[in-house]
LUMKETOR-560461 format. One record per residue: y, z, x of N, C-alpha, C in turn; residue in one letter. Coordinates in Angstrom, 2 decimals. Example, Ala and Ser with C-alpha at 12.3 -4.5 7.8 and 13.67 -1.06 7.14 Angstrom:
2
(node (-5.69; 7.80; 13.19); (-4.50; 7.80; 12.30); (-3.30; 7.80; 13.20); "A")
(node (-2.25; 7.08; 12.85); (-1.06; 7.14; 13.67); (0.03; 7.87; 12.90); "S")
% end
This chain:
109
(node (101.87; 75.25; 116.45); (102.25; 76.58; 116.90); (101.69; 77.66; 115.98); "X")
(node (101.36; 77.66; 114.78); (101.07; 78.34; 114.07); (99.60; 78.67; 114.08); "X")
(node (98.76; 77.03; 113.92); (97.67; 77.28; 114.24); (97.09; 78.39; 115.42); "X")
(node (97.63; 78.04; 116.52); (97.64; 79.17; 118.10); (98.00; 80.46; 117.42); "X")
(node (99.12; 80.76; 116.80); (98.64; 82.61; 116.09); (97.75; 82.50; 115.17); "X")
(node (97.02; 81.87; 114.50); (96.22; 82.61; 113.91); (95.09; 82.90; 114.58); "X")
(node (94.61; 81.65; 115.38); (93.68; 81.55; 116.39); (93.87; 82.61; 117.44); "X")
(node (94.77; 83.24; 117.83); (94.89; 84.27; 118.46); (94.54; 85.38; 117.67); "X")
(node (95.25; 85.64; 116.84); (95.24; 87.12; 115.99); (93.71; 86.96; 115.57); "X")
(node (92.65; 85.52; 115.26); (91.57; 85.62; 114.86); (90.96; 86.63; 116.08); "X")
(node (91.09; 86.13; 117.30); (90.07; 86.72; 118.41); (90.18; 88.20; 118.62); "X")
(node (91.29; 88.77; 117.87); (91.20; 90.36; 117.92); (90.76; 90.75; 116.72); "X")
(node (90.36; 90.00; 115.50); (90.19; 90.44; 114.22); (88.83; 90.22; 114.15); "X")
(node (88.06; 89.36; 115.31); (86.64; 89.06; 115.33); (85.56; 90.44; 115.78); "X")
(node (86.34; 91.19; 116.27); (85.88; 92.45; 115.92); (84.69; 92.99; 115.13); "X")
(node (85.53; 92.94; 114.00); (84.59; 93.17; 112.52); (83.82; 92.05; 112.03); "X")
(node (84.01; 90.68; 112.55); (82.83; 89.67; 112.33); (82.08; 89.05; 113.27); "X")
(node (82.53; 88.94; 114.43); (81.74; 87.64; 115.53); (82.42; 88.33; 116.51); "X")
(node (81.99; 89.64; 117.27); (82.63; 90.13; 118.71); (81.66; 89.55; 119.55); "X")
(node (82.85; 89.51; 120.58); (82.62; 88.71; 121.81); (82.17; 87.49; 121.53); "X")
(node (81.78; 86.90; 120.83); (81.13; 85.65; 120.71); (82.73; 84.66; 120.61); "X")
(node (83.61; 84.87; 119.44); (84.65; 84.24; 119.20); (85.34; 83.76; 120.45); "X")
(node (86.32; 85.17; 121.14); (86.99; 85.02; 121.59); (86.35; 84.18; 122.96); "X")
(node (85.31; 84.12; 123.28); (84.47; 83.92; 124.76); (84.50; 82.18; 124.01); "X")
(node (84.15; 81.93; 123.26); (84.31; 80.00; 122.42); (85.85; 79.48; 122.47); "X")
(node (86.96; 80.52; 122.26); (87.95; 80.58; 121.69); (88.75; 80.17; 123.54); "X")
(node (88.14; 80.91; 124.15); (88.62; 80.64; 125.58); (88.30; 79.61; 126.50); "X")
(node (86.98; 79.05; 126.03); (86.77; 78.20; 126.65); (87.17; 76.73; 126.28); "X")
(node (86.96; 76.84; 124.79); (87.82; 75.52; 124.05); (89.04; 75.48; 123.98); "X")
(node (90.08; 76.24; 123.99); (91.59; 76.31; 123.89); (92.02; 76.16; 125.03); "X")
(node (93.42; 74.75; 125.29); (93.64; 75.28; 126.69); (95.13; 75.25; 126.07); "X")
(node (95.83; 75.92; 125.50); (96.89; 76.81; 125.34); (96.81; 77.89; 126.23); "X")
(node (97.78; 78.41; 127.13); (97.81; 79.29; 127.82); (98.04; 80.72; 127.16); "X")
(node (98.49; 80.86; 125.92); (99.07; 81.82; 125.21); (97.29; 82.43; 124.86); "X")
(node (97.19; 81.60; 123.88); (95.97; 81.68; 123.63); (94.39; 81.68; 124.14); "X")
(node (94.73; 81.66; 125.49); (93.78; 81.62; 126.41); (93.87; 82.87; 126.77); "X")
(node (95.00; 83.97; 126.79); (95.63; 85.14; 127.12); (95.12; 86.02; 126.19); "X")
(node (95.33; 85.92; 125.19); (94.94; 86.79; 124.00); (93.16; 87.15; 123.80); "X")
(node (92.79; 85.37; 124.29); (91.43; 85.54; 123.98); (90.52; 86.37; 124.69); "X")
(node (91.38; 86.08; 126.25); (90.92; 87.23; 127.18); (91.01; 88.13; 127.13); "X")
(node (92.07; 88.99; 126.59); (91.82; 90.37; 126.28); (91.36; 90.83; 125.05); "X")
(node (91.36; 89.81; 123.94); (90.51; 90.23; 122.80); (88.61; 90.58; 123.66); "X")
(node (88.30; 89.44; 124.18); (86.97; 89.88; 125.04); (87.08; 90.90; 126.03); "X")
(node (87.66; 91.05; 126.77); (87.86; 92.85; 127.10); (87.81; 93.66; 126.60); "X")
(node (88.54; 93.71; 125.52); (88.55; 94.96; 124.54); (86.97; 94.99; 123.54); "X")
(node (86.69; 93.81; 123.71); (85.04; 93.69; 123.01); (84.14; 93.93; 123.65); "X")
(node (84.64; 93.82; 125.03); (83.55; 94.30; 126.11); (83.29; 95.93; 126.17); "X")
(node (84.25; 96.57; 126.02); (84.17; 98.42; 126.31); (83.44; 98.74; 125.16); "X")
(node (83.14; 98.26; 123.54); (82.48; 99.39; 123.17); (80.62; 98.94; 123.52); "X")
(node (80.65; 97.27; 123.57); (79.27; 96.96; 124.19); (78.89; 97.81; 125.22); "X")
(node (79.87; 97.45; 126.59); (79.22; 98.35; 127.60); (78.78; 99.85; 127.27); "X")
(node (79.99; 100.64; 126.62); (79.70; 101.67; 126.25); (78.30; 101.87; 125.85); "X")
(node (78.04; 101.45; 124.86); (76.67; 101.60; 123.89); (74.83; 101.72; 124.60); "X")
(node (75.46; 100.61; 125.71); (74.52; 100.41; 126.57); (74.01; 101.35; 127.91); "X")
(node (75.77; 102.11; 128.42); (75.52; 102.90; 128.75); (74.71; 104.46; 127.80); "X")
(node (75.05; 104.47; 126.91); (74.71; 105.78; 126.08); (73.41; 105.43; 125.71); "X")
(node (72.54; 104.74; 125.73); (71.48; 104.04; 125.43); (70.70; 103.78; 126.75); "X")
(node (71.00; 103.86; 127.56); (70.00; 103.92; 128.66); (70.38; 105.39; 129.14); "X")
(node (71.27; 105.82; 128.85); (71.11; 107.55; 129.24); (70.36; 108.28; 128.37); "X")
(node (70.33; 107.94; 126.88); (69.28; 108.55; 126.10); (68.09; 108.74; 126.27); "X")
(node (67.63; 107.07; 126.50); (66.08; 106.58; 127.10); (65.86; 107.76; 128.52); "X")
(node (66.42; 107.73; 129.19); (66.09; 107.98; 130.75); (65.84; 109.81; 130.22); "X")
(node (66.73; 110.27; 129.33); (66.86; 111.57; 129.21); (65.38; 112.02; 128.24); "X")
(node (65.65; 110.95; 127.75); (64.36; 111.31; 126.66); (63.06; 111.73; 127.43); "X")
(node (62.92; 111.02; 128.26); (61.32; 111.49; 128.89); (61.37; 111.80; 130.11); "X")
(node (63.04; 112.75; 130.65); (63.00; 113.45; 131.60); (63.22; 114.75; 131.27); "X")
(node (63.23; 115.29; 129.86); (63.87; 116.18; 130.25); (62.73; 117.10; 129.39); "X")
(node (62.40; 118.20; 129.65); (61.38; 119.21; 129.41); (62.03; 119.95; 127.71); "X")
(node (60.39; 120.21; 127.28); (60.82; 120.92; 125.99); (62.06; 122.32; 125.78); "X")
(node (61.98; 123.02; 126.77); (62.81; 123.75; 127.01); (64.07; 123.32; 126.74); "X")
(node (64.69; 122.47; 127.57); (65.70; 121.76; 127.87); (66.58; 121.16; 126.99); "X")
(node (65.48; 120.87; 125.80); (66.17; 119.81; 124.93); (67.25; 120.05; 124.44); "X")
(node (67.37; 121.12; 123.48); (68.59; 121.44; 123.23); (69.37; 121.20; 123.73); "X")
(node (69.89; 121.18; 125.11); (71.18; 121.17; 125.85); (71.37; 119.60; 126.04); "X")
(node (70.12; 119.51; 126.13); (70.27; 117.56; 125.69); (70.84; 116.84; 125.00); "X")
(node (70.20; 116.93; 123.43); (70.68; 116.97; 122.36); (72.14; 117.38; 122.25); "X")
(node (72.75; 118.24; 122.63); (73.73; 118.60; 122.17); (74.90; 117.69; 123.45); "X")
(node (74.40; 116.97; 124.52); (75.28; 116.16; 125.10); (75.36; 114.47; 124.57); "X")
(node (74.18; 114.38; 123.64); (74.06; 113.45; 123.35); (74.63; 113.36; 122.20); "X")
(node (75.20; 114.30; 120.96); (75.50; 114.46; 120.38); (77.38; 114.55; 120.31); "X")
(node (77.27; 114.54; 121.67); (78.96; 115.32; 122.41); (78.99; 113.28; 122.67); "X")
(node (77.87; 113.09; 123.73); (78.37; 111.77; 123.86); (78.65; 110.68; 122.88); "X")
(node (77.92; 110.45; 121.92); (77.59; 109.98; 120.48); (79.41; 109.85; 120.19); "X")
(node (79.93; 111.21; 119.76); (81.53; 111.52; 118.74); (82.40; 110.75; 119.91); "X")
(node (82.04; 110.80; 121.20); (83.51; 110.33; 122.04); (82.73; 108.85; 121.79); "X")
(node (82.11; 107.72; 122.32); (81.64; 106.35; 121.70); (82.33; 106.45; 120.46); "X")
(node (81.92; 106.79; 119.44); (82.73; 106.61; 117.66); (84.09; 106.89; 117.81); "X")
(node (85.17; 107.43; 118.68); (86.41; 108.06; 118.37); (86.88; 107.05; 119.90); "X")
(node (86.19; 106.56; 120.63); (86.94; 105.62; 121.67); (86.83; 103.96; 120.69); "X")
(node (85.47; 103.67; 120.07); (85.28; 102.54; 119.53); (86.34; 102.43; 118.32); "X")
(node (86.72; 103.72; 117.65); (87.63; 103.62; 116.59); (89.14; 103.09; 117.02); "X")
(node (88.90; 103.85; 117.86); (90.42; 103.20; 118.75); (90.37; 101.95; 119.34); "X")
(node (89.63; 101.34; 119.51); (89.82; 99.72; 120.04); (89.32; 99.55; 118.65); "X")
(node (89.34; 99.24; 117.97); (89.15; 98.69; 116.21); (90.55; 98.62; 115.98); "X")
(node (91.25; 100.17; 115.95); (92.49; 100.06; 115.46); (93.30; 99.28; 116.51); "X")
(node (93.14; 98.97; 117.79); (93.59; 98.43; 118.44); (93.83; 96.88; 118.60); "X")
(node (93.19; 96.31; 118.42); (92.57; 95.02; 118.07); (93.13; 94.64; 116.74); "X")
(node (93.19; 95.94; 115.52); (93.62; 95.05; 114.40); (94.97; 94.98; 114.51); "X")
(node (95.90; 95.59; 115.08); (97.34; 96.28; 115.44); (97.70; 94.78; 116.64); "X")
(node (96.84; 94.72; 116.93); (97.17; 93.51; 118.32); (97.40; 92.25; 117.21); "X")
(node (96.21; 91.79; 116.61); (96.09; 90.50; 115.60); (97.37; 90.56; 114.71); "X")
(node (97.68; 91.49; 114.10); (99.03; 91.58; 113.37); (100.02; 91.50; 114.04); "X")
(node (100.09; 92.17; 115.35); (101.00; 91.59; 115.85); (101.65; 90.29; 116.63); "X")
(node (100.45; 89.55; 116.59); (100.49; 88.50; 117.25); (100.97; 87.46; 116.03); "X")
(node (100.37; 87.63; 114.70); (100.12; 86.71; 113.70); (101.66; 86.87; 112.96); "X")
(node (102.52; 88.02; 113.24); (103.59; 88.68; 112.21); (104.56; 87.86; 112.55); "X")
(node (105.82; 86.88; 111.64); (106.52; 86.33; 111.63); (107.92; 86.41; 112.98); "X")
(node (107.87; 86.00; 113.69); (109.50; 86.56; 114.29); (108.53; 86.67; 115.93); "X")
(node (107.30; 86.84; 115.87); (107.08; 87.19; 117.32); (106.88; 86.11; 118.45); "X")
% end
């Protein structure tokens, strides 16, 4: 039983070492249901800042060589707008994820 929280609280703490990779191993090898639960939403929550990134990264590209010298500025400055919300949504699933692992791992739960 113990092993299963740490192994849980690992797949939200994999974050900062092995995202998405963990919890996606962690789900397919575990068939604890608890832990099959956790792992899945630890990979959800690992999934939004990937997708994110990818979206902001093919909007850059596409913008980059559509948009006229004139223009740039106003570019720049959405990309710059888009950039702070990515860092301040990704900060929040960080803190989210580590807040989840502690709580999963904390005595009594």
């Amino acid at each position: 039983m113990e092993n299963n929280k740490i192994i849980s609280a690992l797949c939200y703490a994999s974050l900062l070492f092995a995202p998405f990779l963990m919890p996606l191993i962690v789900y397919f090898v575990m068939k604890d249901k608890e832990v099959r639960y956790h792992a899945k939403r630890a990979l959800l929550s690992h999934s939004i800042p990937t997708f994110l990134s990818f979206l902001l990264a093919i909007f850059g590209f596409i913008g980059m060589f559509s948009v006229d010298y004139h223009n740039m500025g106003g570019f720049v400055t959405l990309m710059f707008v888009m950039m702070a919300i990515y860092f301040l949504v990704t900060l929040g699933i960080i803190i989210w994820n580590l807040v989840q692992a502690y709580r999963v791992y904390r005595p009594g739960f």
